[in-house]
matplotlib code that plots the C-alpha trace (Angstrom):
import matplotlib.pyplot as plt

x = [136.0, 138.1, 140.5, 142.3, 145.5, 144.7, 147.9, 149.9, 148.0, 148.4, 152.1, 152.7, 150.2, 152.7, 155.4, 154.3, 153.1, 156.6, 158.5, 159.7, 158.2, 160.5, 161.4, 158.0, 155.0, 151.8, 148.2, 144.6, 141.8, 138.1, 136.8, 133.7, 131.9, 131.9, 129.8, 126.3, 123.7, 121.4, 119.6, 116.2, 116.7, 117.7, 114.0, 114.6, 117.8, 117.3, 114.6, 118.0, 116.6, 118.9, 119.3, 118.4, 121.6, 119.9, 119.9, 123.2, 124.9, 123.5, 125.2, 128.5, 128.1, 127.5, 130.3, 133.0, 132.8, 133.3, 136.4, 137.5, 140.2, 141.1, 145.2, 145.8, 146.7, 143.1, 141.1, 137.6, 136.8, 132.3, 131.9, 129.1, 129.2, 125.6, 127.1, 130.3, 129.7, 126.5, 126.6, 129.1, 126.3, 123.4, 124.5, 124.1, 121.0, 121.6, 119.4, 120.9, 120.5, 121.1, 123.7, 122.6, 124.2, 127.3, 129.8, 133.5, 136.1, 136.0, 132.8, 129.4, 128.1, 128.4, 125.6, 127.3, 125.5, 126.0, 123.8, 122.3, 124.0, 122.5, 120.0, 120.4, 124.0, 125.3, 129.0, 127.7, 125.7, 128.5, 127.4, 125.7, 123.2, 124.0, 120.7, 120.5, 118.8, 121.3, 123.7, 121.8, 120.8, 124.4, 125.9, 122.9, 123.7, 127.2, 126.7, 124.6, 127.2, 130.2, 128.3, 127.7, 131.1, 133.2, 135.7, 134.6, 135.6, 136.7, 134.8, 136.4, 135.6, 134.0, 136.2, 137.3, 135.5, 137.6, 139.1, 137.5, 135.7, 133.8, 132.8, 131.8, 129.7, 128.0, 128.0, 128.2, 131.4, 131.0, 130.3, 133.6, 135.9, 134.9, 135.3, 138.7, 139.8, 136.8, 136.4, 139.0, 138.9, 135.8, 136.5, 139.2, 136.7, 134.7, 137.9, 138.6, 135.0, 135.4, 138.6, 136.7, 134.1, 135.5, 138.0, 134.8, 133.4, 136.5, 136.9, 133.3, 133.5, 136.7, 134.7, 131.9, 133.5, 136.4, 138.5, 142.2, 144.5, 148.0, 148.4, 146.3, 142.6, 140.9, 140.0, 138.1, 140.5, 143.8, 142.5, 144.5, 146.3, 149.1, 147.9, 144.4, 144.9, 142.4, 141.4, 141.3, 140.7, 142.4, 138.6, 138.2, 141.4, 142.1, 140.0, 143.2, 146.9, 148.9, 149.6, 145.9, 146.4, 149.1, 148.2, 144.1, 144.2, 147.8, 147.5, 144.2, 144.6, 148.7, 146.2, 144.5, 147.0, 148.7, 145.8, 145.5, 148.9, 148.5, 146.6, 145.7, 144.6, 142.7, 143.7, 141.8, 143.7, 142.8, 144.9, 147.8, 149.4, 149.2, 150.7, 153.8, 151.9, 151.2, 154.9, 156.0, 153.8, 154.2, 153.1, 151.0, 151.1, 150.2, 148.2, 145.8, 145.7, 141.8, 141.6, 140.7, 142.9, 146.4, 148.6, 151.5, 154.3, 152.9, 153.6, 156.6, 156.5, 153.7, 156.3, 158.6, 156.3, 155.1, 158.8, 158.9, 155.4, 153.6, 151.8, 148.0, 147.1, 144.2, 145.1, 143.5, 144.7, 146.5, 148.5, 149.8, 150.7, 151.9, 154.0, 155.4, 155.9, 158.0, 159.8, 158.5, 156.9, 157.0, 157.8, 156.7, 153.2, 150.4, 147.9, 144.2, 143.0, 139.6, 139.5, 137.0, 136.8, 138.7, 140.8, 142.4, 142.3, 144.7, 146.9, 147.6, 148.1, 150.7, 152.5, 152.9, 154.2, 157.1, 158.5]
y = [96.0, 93.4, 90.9, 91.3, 90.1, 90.6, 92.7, 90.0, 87.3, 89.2, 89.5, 85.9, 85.4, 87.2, 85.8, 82.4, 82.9, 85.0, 81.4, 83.6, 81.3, 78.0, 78.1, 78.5, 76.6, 78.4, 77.5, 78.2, 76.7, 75.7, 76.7, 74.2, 75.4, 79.1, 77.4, 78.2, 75.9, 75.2, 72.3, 74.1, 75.5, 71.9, 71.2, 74.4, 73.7, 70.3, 71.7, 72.6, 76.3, 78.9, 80.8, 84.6, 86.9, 88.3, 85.2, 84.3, 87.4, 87.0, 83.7, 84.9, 88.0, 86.0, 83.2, 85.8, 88.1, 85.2, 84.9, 88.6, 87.4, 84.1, 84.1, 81.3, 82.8, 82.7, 86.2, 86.9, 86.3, 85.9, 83.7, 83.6, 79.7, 79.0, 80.5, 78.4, 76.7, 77.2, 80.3, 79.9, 77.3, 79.6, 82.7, 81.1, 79.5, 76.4, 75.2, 75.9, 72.8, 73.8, 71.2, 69.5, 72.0, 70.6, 71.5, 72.3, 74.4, 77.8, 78.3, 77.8, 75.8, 75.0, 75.6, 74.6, 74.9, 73.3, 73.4, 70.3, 69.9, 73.0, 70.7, 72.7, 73.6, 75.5, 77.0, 79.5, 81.1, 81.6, 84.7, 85.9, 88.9, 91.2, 91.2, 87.5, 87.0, 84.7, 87.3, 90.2, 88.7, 87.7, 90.9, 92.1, 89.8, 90.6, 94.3, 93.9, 91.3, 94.0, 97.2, 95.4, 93.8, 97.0, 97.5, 94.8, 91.3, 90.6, 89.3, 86.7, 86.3, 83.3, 80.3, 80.7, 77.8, 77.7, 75.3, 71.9, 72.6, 75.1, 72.6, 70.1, 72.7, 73.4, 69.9, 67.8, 65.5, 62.7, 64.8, 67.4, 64.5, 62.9, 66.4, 66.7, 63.6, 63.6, 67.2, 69.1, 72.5, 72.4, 72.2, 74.9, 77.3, 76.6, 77.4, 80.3, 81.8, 80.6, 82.8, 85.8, 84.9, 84.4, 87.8, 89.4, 88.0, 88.5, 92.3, 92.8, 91.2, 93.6, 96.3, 95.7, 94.6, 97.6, 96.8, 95.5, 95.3, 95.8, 95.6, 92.5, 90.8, 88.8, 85.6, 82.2, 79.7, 81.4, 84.1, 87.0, 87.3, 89.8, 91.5, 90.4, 87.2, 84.4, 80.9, 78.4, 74.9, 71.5, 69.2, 67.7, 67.1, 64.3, 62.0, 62.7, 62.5, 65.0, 65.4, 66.4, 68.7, 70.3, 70.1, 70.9, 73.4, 74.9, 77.4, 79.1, 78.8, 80.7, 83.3, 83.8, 83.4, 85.9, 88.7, 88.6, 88.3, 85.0, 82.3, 79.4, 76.1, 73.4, 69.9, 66.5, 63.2, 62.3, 65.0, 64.5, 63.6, 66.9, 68.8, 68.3, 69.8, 72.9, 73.4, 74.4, 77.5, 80.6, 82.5, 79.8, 81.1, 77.8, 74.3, 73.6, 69.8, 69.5, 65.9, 66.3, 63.8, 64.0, 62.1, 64.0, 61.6, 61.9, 66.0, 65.6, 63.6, 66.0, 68.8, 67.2, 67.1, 70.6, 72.0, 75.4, 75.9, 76.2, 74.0, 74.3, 70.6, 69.4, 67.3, 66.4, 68.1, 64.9, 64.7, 68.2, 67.5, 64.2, 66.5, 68.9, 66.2, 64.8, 66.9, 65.5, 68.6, 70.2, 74.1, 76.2, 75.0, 76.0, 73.3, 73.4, 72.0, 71.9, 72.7, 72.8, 76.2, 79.4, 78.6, 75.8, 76.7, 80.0, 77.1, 75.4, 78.7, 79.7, 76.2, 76.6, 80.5, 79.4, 76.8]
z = [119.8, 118.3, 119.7, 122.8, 121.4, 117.7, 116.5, 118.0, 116.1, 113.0, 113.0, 113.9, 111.6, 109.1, 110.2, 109.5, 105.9, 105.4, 105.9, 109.5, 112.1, 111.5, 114.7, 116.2, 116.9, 115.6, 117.0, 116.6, 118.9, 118.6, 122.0, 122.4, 124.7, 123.0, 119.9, 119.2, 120.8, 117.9, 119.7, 119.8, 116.1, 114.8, 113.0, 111.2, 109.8, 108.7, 106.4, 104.5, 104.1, 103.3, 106.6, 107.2, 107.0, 110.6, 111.9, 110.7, 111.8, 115.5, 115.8, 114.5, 116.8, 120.0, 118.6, 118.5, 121.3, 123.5, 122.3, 123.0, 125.4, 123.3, 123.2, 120.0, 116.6, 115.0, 114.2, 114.5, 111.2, 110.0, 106.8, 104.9, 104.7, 102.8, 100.1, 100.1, 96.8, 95.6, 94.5, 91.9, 89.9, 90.9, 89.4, 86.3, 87.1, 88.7, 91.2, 94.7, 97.0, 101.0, 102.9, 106.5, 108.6, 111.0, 112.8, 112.4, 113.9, 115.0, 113.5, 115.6, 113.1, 109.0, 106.2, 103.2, 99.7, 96.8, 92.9, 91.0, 87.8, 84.8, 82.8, 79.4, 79.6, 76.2, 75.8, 73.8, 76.1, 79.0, 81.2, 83.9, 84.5, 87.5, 88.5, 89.2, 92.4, 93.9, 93.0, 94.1, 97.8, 98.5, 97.5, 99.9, 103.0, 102.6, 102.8, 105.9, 107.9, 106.6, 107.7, 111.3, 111.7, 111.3, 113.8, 115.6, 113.4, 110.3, 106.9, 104.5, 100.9, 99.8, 99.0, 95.4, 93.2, 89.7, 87.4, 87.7, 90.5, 88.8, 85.9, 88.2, 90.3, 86.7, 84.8, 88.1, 89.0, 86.9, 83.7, 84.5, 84.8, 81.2, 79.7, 81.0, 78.8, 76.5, 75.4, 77.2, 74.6, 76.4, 79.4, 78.9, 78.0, 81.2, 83.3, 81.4, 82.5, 85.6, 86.1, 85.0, 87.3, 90.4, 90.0, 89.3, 92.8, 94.4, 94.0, 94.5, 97.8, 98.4, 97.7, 100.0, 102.8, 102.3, 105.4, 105.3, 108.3, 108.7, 105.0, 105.1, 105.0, 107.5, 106.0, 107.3, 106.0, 107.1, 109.6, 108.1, 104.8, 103.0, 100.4, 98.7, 99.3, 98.4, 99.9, 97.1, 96.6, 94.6, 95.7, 92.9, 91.2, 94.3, 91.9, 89.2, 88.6, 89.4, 86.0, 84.9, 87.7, 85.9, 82.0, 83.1, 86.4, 87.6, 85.4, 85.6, 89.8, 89.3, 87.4, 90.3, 92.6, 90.6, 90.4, 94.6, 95.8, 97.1, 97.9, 100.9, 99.7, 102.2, 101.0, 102.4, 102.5, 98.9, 97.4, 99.4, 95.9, 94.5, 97.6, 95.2, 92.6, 94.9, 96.0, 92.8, 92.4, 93.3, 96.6, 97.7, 101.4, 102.8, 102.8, 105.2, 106.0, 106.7, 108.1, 111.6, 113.4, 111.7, 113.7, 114.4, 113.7, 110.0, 110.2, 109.1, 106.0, 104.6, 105.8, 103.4, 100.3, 100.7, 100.7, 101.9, 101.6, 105.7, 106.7, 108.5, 110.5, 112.0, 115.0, 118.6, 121.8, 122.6, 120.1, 120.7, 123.9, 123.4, 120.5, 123.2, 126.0, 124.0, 121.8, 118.4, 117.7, 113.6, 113.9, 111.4, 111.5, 112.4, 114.7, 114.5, 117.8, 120.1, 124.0, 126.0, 127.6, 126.8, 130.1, 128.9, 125.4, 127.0, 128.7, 125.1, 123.6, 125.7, 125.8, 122.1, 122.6, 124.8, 122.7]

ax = plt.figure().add_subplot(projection="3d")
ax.plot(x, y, z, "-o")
ax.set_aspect("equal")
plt.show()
C-alpha cells in the first residue's frame, strides 16, 4: 500500500524536474496534525541518544500511512535522519555527537547528527575499514527500514556530504576554511576522497534499498528523482565567494552530479549568492529554497538567478493564498507549505492543480 495518488505525483513530479511544468503550480504539504506526538518521549530524546532503527521505523510507519489519501505532489518517502551528517566523520572515526531533535516538514520529527572535529587527523592515512561499526550499524538499520518499507513507501539515500562540507565534517568549520586558502593541495585531496566516499555510500545504499519507480527513486529532499539521482548540498561554501565555490568545489559536486544522473541541492538564505554558481551546471534538477517563510513577492527574483533551473520554496499558507488571490503567483515551482489537517491540506492541493 502506497499512495493513493502516487503515479500522479510522480509524473508531475517529472514533469517539473523535466523544465515541463512552467505553466503549473507544484505543491507539497506538511499535514500538522499527522506528525508524531513525541511529548511523552521528549526526556529520552534530549539525552541526544542515537535512536533505535525499531523505534524510528514505527514513527515513519504511523507518519506515512496517514497520509495514504494526501493529494499534494510529495511521496512517502522514510529518511534515516540521525545519520544525516555524522556518518560521513564517523566512518573514519570521528566521534559522532547526536543533534536536539526538532521538527520540520513532512517529517514527524528531525535527529540530525553531526561528528567533533578528528583530533589526530593525517593525509596519509585516508581510508576507511568496512567493518567500522558506524558503518556496519547503518548499513544494518537501512536494510531493516528497506525490507519493511517495500511496496509500501519509499527510502532516500542519505544527503550527499562532499567537497568542503566533508572537510569541515572531518577538520571542523574553522579549520576547512583556512585550508581552502592556506593549504588548498590539501584540501583537494580531502575532496578527492570524499568523492570516492560518498559514490561508494551512494551505490551501497542503491543496493540495499533496490527499489526504483517509474524509472526513478524516492528521495526525502525532492520526493522522487529520474535516474539515480542524489540530494546534495553547497552549506558551507555560503561563508565564501562564489568564486572559491567555483575554483575549490563545482567540480568534484559535477562528478557526482555526473555519476547519478542528477542531483537536488537545498540552499539557506546565506548562499543565495551561489545559486548563480549552481545554474551553470549541468542536470542540477532543482534548488530547494529552505528558509521557511519566503515571501512570495521575492520568488521571482530568486526565479531569475537560478535561470532554468526549478525552483523548491518554503513559504506559509498565507502567502500562497495571498499568491493565488491575487494572481502573483511563480509557476514552475514547487511550494512547501503546512496545513492543519489533511482536509484542508486536500483544499490547497487542488487550488494549486486548477491553476
Amino acid at each position: 500500500m502506497m499512495r493513493k495518488n502516487l503515479d500522479d505525483a510522480v509524473d508531475r513530479l517529472s514533469d517539473f524536474y523535466d523544465r515541463r511544468g512552467d505553466n503549473e503550480v507544484f505543491i507539497r504539504i506538511d499535514v500538522q496534525d499527522c506528525q508524531a506526538d513525541l511529548s511523552t518521549e521528549r526526556r529520552l530524546l534530549n539525552r541526544r541518544t542515537f535512536p533505535d532503527v525499531k523505534w524510528l521505523y514505527s514513527h515513519w510507519e504511523r507518519y506515512l500511512t496517514k497520509l495514504y489519501n494526501l493529494e499534494d505532489d510529495s511521496t512517502p518517502t522514510i529518511y534515516l535522519s540521525p545519520y544525516d551528517q555524522g556518518l560521513y566523520g564517523a566512518i573514519l572515526g570521528a566521534e559522532l555527537v547526536v543533534d536536539k531533535p526538532m521538527r520540520i516538514e513532512r517529517t514527524p520529527f528531525w535527529i540530525g547528527s553531526m561528528t567533533k572535529p578528528l583530533e589526530h587527523f593525517s593525509l596519509e592515512e585516508l581510508g576507511w575499514s568496512e567493518e567500522n561499526p558506524w558503518l556496519e550499524r547503518f548499513r544494518s538499520d537501512l536494510r531493516y527500514v528497506a525490507e519493511r518499507a517495500r511496496g509500501r513507501f519509499g527510502v532516500g539515500v542519505l544527503m550527499t556530504i562532499d567537497a568542503l562540507n566533508f572537510v569541515a565534517q572531518v577538520l571542523g568549520i574553522t579549520k576547512a576554511l583556512i585550508w581552502l586558502y592556506r593549504r588548498p593541495d590539501d584540501a583537494k585531496r580531502l575532496m578527492e576522497f570524499a568523492f570516492e566516499l560518498n559514490v561508494r555510500l551512494v551505490e551501497m545504499q542503491r543496493d540495499i534499498i533496490d527499489f526504483t519507480y517509474k524509472g526513478g527513486v524516492f528521495d526525502f529532499y525532492g520526493g522522487w528523482l529520474p535516474r539515480r539521482a542524489v540530494p546534495m548540498s553547497v552549506d558551507l561554501y555560503n561563508f565564501c565567494r562564489p568564486q572559491m565555490y567555483t575554483a575549490m568545489g563545482r567540480t568534484y559536486q559535477q562528478r557526482l552530479i555526473d555519476r547519478f544522473g542528477g542531483g537536488i541541492y537545498h540552499v539557506h538564505e546565506n548562499g543565495y549568492h551561489l545559486i548563480p554558481e549552481l545554474a551553470k551546471m549541468r542536470n542540477v534538477l532543482a534548488i530547494w529554497i529552505t528558509d521557511h517563510n519566503v515571501p512570495i513577492h521575492k520568488v521571482k527574483a530568486l526565479r531569475e538567478m537560478a535561470g532554468s533551473i526549478p525552483l523548491i520554496i518554503d513559504c506559509t499558507k498565507h502567502q500562497f493564498l495571498r499568491g493565488l488571490r491575487e494572481k502573483t503567483i511563480e509557476r514552475g515551482v514547487m511550494y512547501n507549505i503546512k496545513a492543519k489537517n489533511l482536509s484542508e491540506a486536500n483544499l490547497l492541493a487542488r487550488k494549486a492543480k486548477s491553476l
